[in-house]
N, C-alpha and C positions, 0 to 999 in steps of 0.2 A: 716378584712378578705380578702377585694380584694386585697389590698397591700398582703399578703401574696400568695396570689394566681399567681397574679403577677411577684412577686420577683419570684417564685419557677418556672414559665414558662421560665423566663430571664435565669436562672439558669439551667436549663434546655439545652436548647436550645444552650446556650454559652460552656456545658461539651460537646453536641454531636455535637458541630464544632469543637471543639479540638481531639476531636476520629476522625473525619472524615476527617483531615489532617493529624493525626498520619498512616489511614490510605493508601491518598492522596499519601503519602511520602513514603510508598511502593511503589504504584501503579509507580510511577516514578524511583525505583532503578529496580522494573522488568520486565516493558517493557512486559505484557502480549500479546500475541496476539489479531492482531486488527482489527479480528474478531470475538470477544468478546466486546458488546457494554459496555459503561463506568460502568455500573450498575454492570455486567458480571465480569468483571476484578475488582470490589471494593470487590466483594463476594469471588473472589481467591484472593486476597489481605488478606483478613480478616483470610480466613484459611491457609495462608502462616504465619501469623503473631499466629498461633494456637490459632484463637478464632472460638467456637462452632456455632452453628447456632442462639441460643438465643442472644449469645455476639456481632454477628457479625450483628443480626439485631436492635439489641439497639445501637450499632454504628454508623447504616447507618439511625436509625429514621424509620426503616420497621418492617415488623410484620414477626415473624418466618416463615409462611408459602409463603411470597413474598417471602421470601431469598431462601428456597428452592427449589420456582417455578425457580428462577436464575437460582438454582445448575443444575435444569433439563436442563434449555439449553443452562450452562457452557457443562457439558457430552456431549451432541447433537452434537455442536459445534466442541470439540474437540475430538470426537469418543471416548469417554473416560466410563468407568460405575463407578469409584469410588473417594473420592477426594484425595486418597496416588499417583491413573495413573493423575490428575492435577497436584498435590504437583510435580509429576516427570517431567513432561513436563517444569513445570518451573524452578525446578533446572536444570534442562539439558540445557534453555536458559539463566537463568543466568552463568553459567560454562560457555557455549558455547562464551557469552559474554564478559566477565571477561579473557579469554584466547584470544580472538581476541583482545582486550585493549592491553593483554600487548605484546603480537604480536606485534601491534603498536606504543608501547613505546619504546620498544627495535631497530624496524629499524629506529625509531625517535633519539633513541641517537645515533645508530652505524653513521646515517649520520650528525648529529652536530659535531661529534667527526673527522668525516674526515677519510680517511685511510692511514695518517701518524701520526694518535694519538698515537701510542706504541713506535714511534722511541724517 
């Protein structure tokens, strides 16, 4: 019975490290504001990723009601009352981001290229 008890914590524990880098691995492609402490920005990660509040705290190893103490002062934070005006603030920074990249790429080729590339 301990072995089992056990094995099911190891198991446990090893499934909500792999959720908690899946999602880690947001938190990294969007760049939330940062002032938003790490916990803050794992909670709008979570609802970027469309999981509920139950989903997003069985991810994070928290109890439903932590996560939505979060949500209260993700809103605070970002003078926000609902999580579609989050969800928008961060597409509007990932866009915003994504078009300054290739902004960047593009004056990055024109000058490899030189300005007698056409002749």
């Amino acid at each position: 019975m301990v072995a089992g008890v056990r094995d099911f914590a190891v198991s446990s524990f090893v499934a909500a490290k792999r959720q908690r880098t899946r999602i880690d691995q947001v938190l990294r492609q969007l760049r939330l504001p940062r002032k938003l402490s790490r916990r803050e920005r794992q909670v709008a990660a979570g609802c970027a990723l469309g999981l509920d509040t139950k989903a997003t705290a069985a991810e994070l190893g928290l109890s439903p009601k932590t996560v939505d103490e979060f949500w209260r002062r993700v809103y605070r934070k970002l003078n926000c009352h609902s999580r579609i005006e989050v969800l928008s603030i961060i597409l509007s920074q990932v866009l915003t981001q994504r078009s300054a990249a290739t902004h960047q790429t593009e004056r990055l080729v024109k000058r490899s290229h030189g300005p007698n590339h056409d002749r």
